[in-house]
N, C-alpha and C positions, 0 to 999 in steps of 0.2 A: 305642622308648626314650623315658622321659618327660621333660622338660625337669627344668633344673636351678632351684632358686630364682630369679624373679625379683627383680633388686635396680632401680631406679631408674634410668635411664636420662638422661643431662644431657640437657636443661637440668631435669629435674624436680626436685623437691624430695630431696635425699640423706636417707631416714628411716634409712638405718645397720639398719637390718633388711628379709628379705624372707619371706611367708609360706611352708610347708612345700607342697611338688605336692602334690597330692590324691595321688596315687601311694605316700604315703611315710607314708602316716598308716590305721592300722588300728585302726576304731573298736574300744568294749571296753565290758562293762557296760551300764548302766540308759540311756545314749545310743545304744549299738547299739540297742536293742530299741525305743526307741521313732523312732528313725527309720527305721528296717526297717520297721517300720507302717506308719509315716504316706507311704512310700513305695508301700507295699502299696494301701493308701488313695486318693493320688493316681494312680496307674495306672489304679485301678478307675473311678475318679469322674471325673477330669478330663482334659478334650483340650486346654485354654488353653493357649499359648505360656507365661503363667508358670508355669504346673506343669510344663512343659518342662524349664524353664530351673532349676528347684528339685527335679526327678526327676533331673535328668543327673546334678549335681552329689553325689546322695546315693546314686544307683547306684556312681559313682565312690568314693565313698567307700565303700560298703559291699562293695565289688569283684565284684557282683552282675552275670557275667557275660551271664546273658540281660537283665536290665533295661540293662544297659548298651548290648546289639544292637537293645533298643527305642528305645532311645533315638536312638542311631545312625539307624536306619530314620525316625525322628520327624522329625528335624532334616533329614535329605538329604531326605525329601518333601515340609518344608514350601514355602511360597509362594517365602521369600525364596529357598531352592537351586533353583529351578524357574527361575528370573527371574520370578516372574507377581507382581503387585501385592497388598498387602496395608497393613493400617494398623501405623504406623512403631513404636506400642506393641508391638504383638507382634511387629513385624520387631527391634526391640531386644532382646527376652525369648530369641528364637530364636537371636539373634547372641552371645548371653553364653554359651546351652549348646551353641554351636560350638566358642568360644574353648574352654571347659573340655575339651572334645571332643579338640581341639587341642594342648592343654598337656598331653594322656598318652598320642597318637601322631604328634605332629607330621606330620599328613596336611595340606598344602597347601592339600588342596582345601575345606579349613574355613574358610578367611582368604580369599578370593577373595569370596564374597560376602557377608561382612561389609566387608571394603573397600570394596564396591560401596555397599551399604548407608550408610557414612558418611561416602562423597562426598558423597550427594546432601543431606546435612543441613546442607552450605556454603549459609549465607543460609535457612534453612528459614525458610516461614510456621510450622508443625505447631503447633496450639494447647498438644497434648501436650509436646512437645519442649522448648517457651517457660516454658511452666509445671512443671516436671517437669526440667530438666537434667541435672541430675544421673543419669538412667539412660543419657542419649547420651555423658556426658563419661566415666563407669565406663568403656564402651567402648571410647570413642578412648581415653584414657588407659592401657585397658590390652593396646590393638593396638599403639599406640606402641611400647611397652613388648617386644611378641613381633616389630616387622616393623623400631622405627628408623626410619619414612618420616618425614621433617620435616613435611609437607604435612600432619597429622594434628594437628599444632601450630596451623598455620592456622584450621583448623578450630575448633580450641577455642577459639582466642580469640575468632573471631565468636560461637561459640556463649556464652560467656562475658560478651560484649558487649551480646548481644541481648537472652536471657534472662531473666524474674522474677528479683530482686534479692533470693535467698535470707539473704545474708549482711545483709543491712541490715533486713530482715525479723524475722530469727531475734535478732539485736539486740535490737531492740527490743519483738518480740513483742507485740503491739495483743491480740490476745485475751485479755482478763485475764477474763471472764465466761462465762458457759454462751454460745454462738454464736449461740442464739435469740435472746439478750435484747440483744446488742448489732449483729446486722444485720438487718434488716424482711426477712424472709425467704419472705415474696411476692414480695415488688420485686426479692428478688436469682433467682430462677428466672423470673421474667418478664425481668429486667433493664429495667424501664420509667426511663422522665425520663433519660434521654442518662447511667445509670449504668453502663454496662455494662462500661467498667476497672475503674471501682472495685469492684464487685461481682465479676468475673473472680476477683480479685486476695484479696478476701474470702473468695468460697469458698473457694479454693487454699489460705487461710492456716488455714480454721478447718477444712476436711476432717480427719478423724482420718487417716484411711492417708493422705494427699499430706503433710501434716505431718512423719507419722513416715517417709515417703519423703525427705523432701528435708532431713531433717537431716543428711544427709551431703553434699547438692550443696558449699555452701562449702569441707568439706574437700576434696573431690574438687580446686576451685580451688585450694587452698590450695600439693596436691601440684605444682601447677601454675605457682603463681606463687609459692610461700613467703611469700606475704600473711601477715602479724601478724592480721589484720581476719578474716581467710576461716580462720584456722586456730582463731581465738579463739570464733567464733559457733557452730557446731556446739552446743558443748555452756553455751556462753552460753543458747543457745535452748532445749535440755534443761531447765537448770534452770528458767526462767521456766514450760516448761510444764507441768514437774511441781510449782511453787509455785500455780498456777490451775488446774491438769487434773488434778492425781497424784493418787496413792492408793498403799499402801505396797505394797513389793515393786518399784517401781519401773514400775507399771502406769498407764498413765490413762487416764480415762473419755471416747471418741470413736467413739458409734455414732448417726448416721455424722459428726456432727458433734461439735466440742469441747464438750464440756458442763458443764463446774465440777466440783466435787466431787460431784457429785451420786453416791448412792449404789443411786436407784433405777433409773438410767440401764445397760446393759450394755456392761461393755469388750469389744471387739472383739480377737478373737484376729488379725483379719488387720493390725489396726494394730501390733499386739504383734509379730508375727513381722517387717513392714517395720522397726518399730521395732528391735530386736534387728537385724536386717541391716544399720542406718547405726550403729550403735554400733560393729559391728564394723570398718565403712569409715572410721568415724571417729579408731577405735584407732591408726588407720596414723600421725597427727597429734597426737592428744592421747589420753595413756593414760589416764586417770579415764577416758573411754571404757568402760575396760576393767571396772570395778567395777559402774555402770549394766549393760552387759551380761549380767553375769553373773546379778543380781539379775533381772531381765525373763527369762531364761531358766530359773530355775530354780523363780521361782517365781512364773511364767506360762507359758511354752511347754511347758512340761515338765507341765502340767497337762491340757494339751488331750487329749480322749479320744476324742475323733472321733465318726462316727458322724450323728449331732441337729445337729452346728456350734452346739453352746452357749454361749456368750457365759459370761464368768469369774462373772457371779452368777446363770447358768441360766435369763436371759430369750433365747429363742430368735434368731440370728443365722442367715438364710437363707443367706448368701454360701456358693456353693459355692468360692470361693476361698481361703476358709481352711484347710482343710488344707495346701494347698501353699504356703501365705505361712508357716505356722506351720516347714512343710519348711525354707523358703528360712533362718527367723530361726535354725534348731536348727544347720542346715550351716554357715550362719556363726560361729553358737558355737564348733563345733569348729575352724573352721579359724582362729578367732582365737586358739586354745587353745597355739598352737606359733608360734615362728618360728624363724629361724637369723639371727645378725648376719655382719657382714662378713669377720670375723677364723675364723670357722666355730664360733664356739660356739651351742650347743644355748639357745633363751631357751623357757622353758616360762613362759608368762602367764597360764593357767588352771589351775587343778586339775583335774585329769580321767582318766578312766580311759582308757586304749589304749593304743596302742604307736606310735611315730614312727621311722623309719630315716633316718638321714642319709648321704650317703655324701661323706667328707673325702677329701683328697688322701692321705691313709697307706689308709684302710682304711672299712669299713661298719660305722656306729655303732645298733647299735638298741638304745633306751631304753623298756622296760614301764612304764606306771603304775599305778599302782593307791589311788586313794583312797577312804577309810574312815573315818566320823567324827573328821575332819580330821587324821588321820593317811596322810602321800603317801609310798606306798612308791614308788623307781626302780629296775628292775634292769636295770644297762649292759652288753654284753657289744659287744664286735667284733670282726671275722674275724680281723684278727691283732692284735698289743700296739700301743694306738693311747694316746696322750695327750689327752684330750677336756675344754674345757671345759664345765660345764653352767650354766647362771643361772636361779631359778630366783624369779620377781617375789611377793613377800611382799605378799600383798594388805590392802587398806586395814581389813579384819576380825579380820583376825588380830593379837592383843594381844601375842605373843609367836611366835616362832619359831626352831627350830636345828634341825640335821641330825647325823647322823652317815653314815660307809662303814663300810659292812661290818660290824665289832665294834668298829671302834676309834671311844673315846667323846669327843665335845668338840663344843663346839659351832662349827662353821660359818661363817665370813667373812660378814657384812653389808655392803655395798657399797650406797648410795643402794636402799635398798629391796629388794637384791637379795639372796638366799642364793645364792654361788657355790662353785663345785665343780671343780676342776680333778686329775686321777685317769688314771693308766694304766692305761686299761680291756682287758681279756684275751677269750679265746673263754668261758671261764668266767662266766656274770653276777655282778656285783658288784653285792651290796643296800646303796642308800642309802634312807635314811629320813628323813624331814622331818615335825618337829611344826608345827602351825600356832598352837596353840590360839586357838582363835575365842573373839572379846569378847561378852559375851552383855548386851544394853543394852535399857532400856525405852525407848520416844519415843510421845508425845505427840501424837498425829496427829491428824488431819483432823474434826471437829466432833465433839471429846471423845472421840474413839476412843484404846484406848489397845493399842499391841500392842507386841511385843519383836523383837529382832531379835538372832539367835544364828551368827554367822559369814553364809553369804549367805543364808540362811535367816533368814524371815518366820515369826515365832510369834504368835498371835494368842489371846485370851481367847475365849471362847464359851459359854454357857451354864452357865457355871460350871469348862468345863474349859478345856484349852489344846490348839491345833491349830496344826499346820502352816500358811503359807501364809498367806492373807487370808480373814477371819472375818466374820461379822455385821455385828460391829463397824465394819469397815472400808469393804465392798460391802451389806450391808443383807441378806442370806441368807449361811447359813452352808456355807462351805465348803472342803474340806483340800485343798493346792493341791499342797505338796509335806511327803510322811511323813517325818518325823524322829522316831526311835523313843524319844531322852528328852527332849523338847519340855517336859512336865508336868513331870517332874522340873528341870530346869534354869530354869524360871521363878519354881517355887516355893522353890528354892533363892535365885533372887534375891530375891523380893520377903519374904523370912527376914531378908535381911541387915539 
């Protein structure tokens, strides 16, 4: 039997929502199929603890019964269930596709050595750990969360104490230039003349993936201590690094270093996927979160074709890790796509296709979606006459929005952003329908580029025509990231006006 939502446990932060089990969510559409791939993919290609920990979770979701038993097999042979020694990066990666493991058979014996596990990181040297926190804190924070042991508290606060200083970091964000031009970058892989913090501290900040890793560390604090400071920097730091690194669609250029705008340089898909994963951790804290995500997911991750690991403007990226980072950012899309608040209403955050079951104290609510040039159909149905509310978050794209049930016509209650819905739903589905209409806008971007942007969707000029995604223009080779099939038509409607 799978666990029920987790919600927040005191003393942590009360965020008044908790994400959906993996159990309760049945992928649908153009995201089934390409994560069923890219799962297909990491199975074939990689043995890392993080493709573990980004296969579990997308077996889980896809309810891909034998990849599920592999998984299972993976996890109970690694180092850390063995007791035998391993480095604490991949003991962390192993410990996250336990938990998951855990939250949809409450098998005990998942939680025993991960506990073990995050004892030992009381007072840790781990260069990793220090630099990096935020993948030890996800943890404790979210064992806490399934065991209640206060001593886990402990824990974080040393680790919190110790720790690279994310949140003052991301603040103020020091790399305003390409990373070559602003650290002597001999000196910092040598670390000669007594530099070796500073340079530590350098790398860390200008790496593209530990970057786009640790933009969630502060929030992870935040849930922690409710810090104003730690809840505010996340995406404090986003912006700064998409105003010196970005590029549109909400991509920036970090192979393997931060690079400027530069367009001859290749964005990395494995930064894009880490990236896309603290957005979503970040969501939990600050929802503009949630806009950035979507944009990086659909039109960047959704573009990876595997295979070569091509880098977004088709200079080759060796890392065989990117498939399964690109995994890990796609699962986090989805599961950032749903939650449930406290009161038991349904909050839908993304537009997406699948289906979500919730099960309320009357009865078992399943909600289908289905979107379609921005048009979000829902059809509600429950085992018996249940009163359900739904909410359903009008994103920052959309210039207009109303809904109607069933046949009956009017437009739909707005609430701080929200279309809500409240309906006594039958065994019969009831069609609700929600218009979005997406604002379709030019901008001005990155050394005279100019491309558009039509709900979350990246339109781009090119050779005279218009494409999907990010263009010449934009990366310096031309290329369609995500298909929109009236892309042409709807720009040159604008640029009529």
């Amino acid at each position: 039997m799978a666990l029920k939502p987790l919600f927040a446990r005191a003393p942590l932060m009360d965020t008044k929502k908790a994400a959906l089990p993996l159990g309760q969510i049945t992928l649908g559409g153009e995201i089934k199929a390409k994560i069923a791939a890219l799962a297909q993919e990491v199975q074939a290609g990689e043995k890392a603890p993080s493709a573990l920990r980004a296969l579990t979770v997308a077996a889980l979701l896809l309810k891909d019964k034998p990849l599920i038993a592999y998984c299972e097999k993976e996890v109970a042979g690694s180092p850390l269930f063995l007791g035998e020694d391993m480095p604490v990066e991949n003991a962390l990666n192993i410990a996250q596709a336990a938990l998951a493991l855990y939250e949809q058979n409450m098998e005990k014996a998942y939680l025993e050595p991960v506990m073990r596990l995050i004892k030992q990181l009381l007072h840790t040297e781990s260069a990793y750990v220090l630099q990096n926190p935020g993948e030890a804190a996800e943890v404790i924070l979210r064992l806490y969360n399934l065991t209640g042991k206060r001593a886990l508290l402990d824990i974080m606060t040393d680790l919190r104490q110790r720790a690279m200083d994310w949140t003052s970091l991301l603040h103020t964000f020091e790399i305003v230039k390409p990373f070559e031009r602003m650290v002597d970058m001999k000196a910092m892989e040598a670390n000669e003349g007594g530099m070796a913090d500073y340079y530590l501290r350098q790398k860390a900040l200008g790496h593209g993936v530990s970057v786009a890793r640790n933009l969630k560390t502060p929030a992870l604090y935040a849930l922690f201590s409710g810090s104003a400071k730690e809840t505010e920097a996340p995406m404090a730091g986003y912006r700064r690094l998409m105003k010196y690194h970005g590029v549109a669609g909400g991509i920036f250029t970090a192979a393997p270093y931060l690079s400027g705008q530069n367009f001859k340089m290749p964005t990395s898909y494995e930064a894009m996927g880490e990236l896309a994963y603290s957005l979503s951790v970040i969501a939990r804290v600050d929802e503009t979160a949630l806009e950035a995500l979507e944009k990086v997911a659909q039109n960047g991750l959704m573009s990876y074709r595997g295979g070569a690991y091509h880098s977004v403007n088709e200079q080759k990226d060796e890392s065989k890790s990117t498939p399964a980072a690109v995994l890990k950012g796609l699962t986090a899309y989805v599961l950032a796509a749903n939650a449930i608040l406290e009161d038991s209403t349904v909050l839908i955050e993304l537009m997406m296709s699948g289906e979500i079951k919730v099960k309320t104290a009357e009865s078992a609510v399943k909600i289908a979606k289905t979107l379609v040039d921005g048009a979000f159909t829902l059809e509600v149905s429950a085992g018996k006459e249940t009163r359900q509310k739904i909410a359903i978050r009008v994103p920052e794209w959309a210039g207009e929005a109303y809904g109607q049930i069933a046949r009956e016509a009017g437009v739909l209650k707005d609430e701080k952003g929200m279309i809500v819905i409240e309906h006594a739903f039958a065994k019969a589905p009831t069609a609700i329908e929600v218009k979005l209409f997406p604002k379709l806008k030019a901008v001005e971007g990155y050394r005279q580029s100019r491309y558009f942007e039509y709900g979350p969707y990246v339109l781009a000029k090119t050779r005279g025509s218009v494409k999907s995604g990010i263009s010449a223009e934009v990366f310096g080779k031309a290329e369609t990231l995500v298909p929109y099939k009236d892309a042409e038509e709807r720009v040159a409607q604008f640029e009529a006006l």
